[in-house]
C-alpha positions in Angstrom: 14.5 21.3 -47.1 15.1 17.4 -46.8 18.7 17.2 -47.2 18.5 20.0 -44.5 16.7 17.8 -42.7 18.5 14.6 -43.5 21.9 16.6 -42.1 20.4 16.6 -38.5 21.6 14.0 -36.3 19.8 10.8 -36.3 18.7 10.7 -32.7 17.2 14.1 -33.2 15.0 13.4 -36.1 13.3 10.2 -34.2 12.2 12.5 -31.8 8.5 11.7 -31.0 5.7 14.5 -31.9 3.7 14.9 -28.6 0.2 13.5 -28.7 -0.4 16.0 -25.8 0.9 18.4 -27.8 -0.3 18.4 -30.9 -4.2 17.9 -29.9 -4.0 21.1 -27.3 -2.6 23.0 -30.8 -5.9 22.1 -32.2 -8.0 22.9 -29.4 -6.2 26.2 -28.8 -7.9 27.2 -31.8 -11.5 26.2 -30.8 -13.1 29.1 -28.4 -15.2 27.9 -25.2 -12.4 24.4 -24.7 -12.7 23.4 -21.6 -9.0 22.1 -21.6 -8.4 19.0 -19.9 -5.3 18.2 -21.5 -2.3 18.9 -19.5 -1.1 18.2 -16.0 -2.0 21.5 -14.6 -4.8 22.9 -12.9 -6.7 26.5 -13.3 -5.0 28.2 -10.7 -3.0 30.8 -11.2 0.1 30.4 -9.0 -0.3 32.0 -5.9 0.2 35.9 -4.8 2.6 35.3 -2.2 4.9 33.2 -4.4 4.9 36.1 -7.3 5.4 38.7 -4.8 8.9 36.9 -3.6 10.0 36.7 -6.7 9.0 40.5 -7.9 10.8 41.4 -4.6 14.1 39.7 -5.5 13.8 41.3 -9.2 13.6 44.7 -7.8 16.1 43.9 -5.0 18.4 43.1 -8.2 18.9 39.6 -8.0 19.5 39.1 -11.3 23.0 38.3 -11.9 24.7 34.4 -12.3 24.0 32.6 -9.4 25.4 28.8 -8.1 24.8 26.2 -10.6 23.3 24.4 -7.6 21.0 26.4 -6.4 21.2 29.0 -4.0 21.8 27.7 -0.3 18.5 29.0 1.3 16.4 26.7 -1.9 18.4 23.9 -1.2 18.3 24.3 2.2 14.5 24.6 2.3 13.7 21.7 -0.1 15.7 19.5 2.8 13.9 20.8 4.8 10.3 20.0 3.0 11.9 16.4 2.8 12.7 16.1 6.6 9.0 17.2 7.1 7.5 14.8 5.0 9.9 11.5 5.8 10.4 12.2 9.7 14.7 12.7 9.0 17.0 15.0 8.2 18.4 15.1 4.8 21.8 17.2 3.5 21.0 20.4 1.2 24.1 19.1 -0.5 21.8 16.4 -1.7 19.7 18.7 -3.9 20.3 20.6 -6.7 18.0 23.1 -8.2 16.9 22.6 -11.9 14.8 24.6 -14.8 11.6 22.5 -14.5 11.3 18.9 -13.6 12.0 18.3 -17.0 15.6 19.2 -17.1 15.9 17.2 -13.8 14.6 14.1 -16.1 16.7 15.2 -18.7 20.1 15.4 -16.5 19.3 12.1 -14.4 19.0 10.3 -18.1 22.5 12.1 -19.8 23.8 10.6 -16.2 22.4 7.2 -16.1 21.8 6.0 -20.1 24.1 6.8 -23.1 23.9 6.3 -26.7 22.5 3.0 -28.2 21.8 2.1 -24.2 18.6 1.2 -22.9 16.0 2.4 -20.3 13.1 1.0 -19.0 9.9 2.4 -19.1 6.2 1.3 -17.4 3.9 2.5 -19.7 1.0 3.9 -20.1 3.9 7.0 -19.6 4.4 10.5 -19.7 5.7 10.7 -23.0 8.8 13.0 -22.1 11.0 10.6 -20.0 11.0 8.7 -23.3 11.6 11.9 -25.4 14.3 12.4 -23.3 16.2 9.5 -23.8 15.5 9.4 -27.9 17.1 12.9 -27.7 20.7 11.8 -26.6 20.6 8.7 -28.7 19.4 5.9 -26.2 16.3 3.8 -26.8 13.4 4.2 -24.2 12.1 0.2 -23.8 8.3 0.2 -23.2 7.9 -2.2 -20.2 3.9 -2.4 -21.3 1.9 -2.8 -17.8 -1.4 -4.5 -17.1 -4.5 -3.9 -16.1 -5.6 -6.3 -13.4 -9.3 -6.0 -11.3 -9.3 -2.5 -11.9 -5.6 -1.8 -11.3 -2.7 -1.5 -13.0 0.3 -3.7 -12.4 3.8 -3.4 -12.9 5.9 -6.7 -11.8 9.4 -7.7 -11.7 8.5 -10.6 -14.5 7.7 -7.6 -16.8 10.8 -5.6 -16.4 12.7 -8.6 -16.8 11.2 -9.5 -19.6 12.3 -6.3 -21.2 15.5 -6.2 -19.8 18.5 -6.5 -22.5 22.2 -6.6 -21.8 22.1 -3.3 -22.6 19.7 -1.5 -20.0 21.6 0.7 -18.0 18.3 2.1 -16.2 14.2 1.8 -15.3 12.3 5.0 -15.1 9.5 4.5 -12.0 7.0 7.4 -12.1 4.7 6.8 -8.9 2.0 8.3 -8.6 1.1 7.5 -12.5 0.8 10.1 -15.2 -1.7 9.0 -16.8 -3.2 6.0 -14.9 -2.8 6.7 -11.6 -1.0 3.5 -10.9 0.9 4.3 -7.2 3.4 1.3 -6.2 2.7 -0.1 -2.9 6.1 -0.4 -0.6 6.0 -3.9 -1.5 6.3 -3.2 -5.3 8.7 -1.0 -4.8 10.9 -3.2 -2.2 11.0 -5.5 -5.6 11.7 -3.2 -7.8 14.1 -2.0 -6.2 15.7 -5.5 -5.7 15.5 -6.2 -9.3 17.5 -3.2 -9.7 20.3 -3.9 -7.4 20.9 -7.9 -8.8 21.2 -6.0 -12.3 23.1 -3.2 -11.2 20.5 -0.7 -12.8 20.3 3.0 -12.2 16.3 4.2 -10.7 15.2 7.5 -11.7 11.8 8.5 -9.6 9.3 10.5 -10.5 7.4 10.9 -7.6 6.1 14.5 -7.9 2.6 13.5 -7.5 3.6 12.1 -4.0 0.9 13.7 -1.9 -2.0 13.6 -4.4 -2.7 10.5 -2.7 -6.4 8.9 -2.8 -5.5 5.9 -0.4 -6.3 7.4 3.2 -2.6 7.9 3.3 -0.6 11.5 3.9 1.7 10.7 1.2 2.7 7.9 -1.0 5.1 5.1 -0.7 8.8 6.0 -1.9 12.0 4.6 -3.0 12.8 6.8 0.4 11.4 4.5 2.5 13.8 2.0 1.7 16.6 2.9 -0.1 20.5 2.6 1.5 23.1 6.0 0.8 25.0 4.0 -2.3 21.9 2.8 -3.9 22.0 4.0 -7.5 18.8 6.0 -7.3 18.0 9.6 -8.7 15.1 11.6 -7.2 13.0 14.1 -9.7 11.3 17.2 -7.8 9.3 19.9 -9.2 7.1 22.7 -7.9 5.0 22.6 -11.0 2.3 20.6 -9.6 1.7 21.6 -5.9 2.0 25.2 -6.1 0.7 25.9 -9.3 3.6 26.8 -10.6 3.5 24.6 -14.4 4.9 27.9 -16.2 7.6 29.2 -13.7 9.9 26.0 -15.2 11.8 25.0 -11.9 12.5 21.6 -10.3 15.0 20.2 -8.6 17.1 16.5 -8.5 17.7 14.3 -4.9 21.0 12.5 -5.7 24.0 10.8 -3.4 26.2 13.5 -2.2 29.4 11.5 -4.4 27.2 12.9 -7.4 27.5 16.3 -6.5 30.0 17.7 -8.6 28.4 15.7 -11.5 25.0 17.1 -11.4 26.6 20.6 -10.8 28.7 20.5 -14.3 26.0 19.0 -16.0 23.7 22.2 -14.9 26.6 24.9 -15.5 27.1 23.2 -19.3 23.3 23.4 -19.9 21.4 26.4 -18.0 24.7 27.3 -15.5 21.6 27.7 -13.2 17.9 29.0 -12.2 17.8 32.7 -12.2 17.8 34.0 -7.9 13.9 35.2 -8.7 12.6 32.5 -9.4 14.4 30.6 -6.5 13.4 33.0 -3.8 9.9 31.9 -5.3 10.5 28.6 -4.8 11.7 29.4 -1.2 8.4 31.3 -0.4 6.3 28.3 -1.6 8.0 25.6 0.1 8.0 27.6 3.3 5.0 29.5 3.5 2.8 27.3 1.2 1.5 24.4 2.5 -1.9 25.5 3.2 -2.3 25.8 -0.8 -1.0 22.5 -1.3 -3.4 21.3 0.6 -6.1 23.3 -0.6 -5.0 21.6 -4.3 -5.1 18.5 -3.0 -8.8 18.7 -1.6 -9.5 20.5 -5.2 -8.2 16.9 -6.9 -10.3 14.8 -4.4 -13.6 16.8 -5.1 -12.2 16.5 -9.1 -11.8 12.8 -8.6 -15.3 12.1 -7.5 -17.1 14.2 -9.8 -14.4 12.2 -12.8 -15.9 9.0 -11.2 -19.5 9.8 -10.7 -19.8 10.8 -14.2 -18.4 7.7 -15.6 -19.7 4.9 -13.2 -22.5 2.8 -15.1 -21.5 3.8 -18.4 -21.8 0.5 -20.5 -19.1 1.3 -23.1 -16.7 2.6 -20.3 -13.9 1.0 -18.2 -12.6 3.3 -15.3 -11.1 2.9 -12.2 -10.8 5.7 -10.3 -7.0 6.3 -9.4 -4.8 6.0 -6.5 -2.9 8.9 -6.8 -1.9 11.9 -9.0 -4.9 13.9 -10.5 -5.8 12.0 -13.8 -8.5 10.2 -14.8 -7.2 7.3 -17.3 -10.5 5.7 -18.9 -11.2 3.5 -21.7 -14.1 3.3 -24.2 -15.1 0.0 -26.0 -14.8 -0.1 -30.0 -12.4 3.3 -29.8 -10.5 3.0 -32.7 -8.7 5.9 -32.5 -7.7 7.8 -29.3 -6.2 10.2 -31.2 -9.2 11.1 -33.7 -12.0 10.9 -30.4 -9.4 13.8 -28.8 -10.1 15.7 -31.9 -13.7 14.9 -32.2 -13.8 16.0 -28.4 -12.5 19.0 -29.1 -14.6 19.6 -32.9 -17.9 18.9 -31.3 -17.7 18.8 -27.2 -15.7 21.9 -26.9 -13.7 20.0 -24.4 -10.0 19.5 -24.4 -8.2 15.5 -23.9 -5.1 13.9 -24.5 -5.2 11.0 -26.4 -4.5 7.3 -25.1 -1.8 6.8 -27.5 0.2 9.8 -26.5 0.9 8.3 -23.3 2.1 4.5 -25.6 0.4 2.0 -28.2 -0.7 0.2 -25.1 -3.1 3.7 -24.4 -4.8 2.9 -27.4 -8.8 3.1 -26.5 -8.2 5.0 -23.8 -8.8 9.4 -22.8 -6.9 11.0 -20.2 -8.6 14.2 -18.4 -7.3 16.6 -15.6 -9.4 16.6 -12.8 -7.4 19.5 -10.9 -10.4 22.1 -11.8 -13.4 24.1 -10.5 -15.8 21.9 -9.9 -18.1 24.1 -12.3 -15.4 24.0 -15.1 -15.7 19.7 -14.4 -18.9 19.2 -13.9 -19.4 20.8 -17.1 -16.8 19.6 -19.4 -17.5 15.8 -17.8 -21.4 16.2 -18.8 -19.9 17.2 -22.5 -18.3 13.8 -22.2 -21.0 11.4 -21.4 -22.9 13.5 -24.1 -20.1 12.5 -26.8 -19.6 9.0 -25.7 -23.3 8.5 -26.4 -23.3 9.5 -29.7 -20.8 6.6 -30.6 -23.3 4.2 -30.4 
């Protein structure tokens, strides 16, 4: 078995085990988990969406479809864009992807080759760096700060982790896990830095409208970007429609990329089956009213997250600006990774562990907050109950 394994290509083996992962394994085995461990909510996706895509399977749309997308997605998704920015964008402009993951996966194989770097603020979502370890590039931790109960990410960091061999900087805003949402200012110098070094942006901004600052949406490299700026958009409809297992996203790109992004998804899906697109149509069109009932679920999640942890003496938690995490730390945790477990073993309630999200999440617990507010309340009293016991 290990000179099986010591046959598979380098970049392969040094793929990371997920600290997400591998701690819901372990709680799938423990009945009564509250699971709080991955970006989803408990809501099943909505009637309306399955129904369009049952439709289209009986209808038989089931054979290969445009690598793209079909026109009515992409023509809806520009159409969800001109509503939220006030313009019109070009469906040429987007192309339909199998999850918001591939879309990550495609804008990286585009952007960063092998032995090339990218740039990544972190605490991170672990799979952007996954990602690039996967086609032989090396994710650079850009470690961010905490500063009067904020996080920071400035231009003196990312050049301090800049090489001459950076070809890219990943920007997920609204933060998975901390919550961290750039201000237009930040991103106005970001996206400066990016332009004197002639770097590639890939943004994440799926969170965009779990917003907690009074605004309708948050700040984008949309705001501000010109047509030949190198900057790749990641979409999904995981997150606002409720729709984590359906596995569909889609990329924003300059329309010179267009036959680019479409060879790269005929070489490596040759597309998302039409069901699950006429899905995505129905939601987009016809959904907003859930989205915004999500949204109100995260705010009401949010404040029961930060009633439960304010006061607490061994706790440091500021309550996020955007996305629908709570990103806390505990004083004299030595092990993120082992208080996930213990969560689990003896508070029947499911985390993900500081460190899976960098070595800089070391001390810290991230939680879900897009719940019930029974299901919260509950698993957040289990909390407080464990965090007590350390002493």
């Amino acid at each position: 078995m290990g000179d099986l394994l010591a046959s598979v290509r380098s970049a392969a083996q040094r793929t990371p085990i997920s600290g997400i992962i591998s701690t819901a394994n372990h709680g799938r085995q423990v009945p009564g988990t509250i699971p709080l461990w991955a970006g989803e909510g408990d809501l099943p996706t909505p009637r309306f969406i399955a129904e369009a895509a049952a439709k289209a399977l009986y209808d038989g749309e089931t054979f290969y479809t445009h690598s793209r997308g079909i026109p009515e997605l992409r023509e809806a998704i520009a159409g969800y864009y001109e509503e939220q920015f006030g313009r019109p964008f070009d469906p040429d402009t987007f192309f339909v992807t199998g999850s918001g993951m591939q879309a990550i996966q495609l804008c990286v194989a585009m952007t960063v080759g092998a032995g090339e770097d990218i740039l990544i603020p972190t605490p991170s979502w672990p799979n952007a760096a996954g990602a690039s370890t996967v086609i032989g590039a090396n994710p650079v931790i850009v470690p961010m700060a905490e500063d009067a109960g904020r996080w920071v990410l400035t231009v003196e960091m990312l050049e301090k982790a800049m090489t001459p061999q950076t070809r890219a900087i990943f920007v997920n805003s609204p933060a998975n896990p901390t919550g961290w949402t750039a201000t237009r200012e930040e991103m106005e110098a970001i996206l400066a830095f990016a332009r004197a070094n002639e770097l590639w942006i890939i943004a994440d901004e799926i969170y965009s409208r779990f917003i907690w600052t009074g605004a309708s949406r948050a700040p984008s490299f949309l705001d501000i970007a010109e047509p030949d700026d190198r900057i790749l958009w990641v979409g999904t409809f995981s997150k606002n429609w409720a729709m984590t297992g359906w596995r569909m996203g889609w990329i924003h790109a300059p329309l010179a990329l267009k036959q680019t992004l479409e060879n790269l998804i005929q070489y490596s899906t040759s597309g998302t089956a039409v069901f699950m697109q006429r899905a995505g149509i129905a939601a987009i069109t016809e959904g907003d009213w859930f989205v915004r009932s999500m949204i109100e679920r995260a705010r009401e999640g949010r404040d029961i997250v930060a009633e439960a942890l304010a006061g607490r003496n061994r706790v440091t938690f500021a309550p996020p600006d955007g996305a629908f995490y709570a990103f806390f730390k505990v004083d004299g945790l030595e092990s993120s990774r082992q208080a996930a477990i213990d969560l689990i073993d003896k508070a029947q309630v499911g985390t993900a562990p500081g460190t899976a999200f960098g070595e800089n999440g070391e001390g810290y617990v991230r939680v879900c907050f897009l719940r019930s507010s029974d299901s919260l309340r509950e698993a957040m009293s289990r909390i407080v109950n464990y965090l007590e016991t350390l002493g």
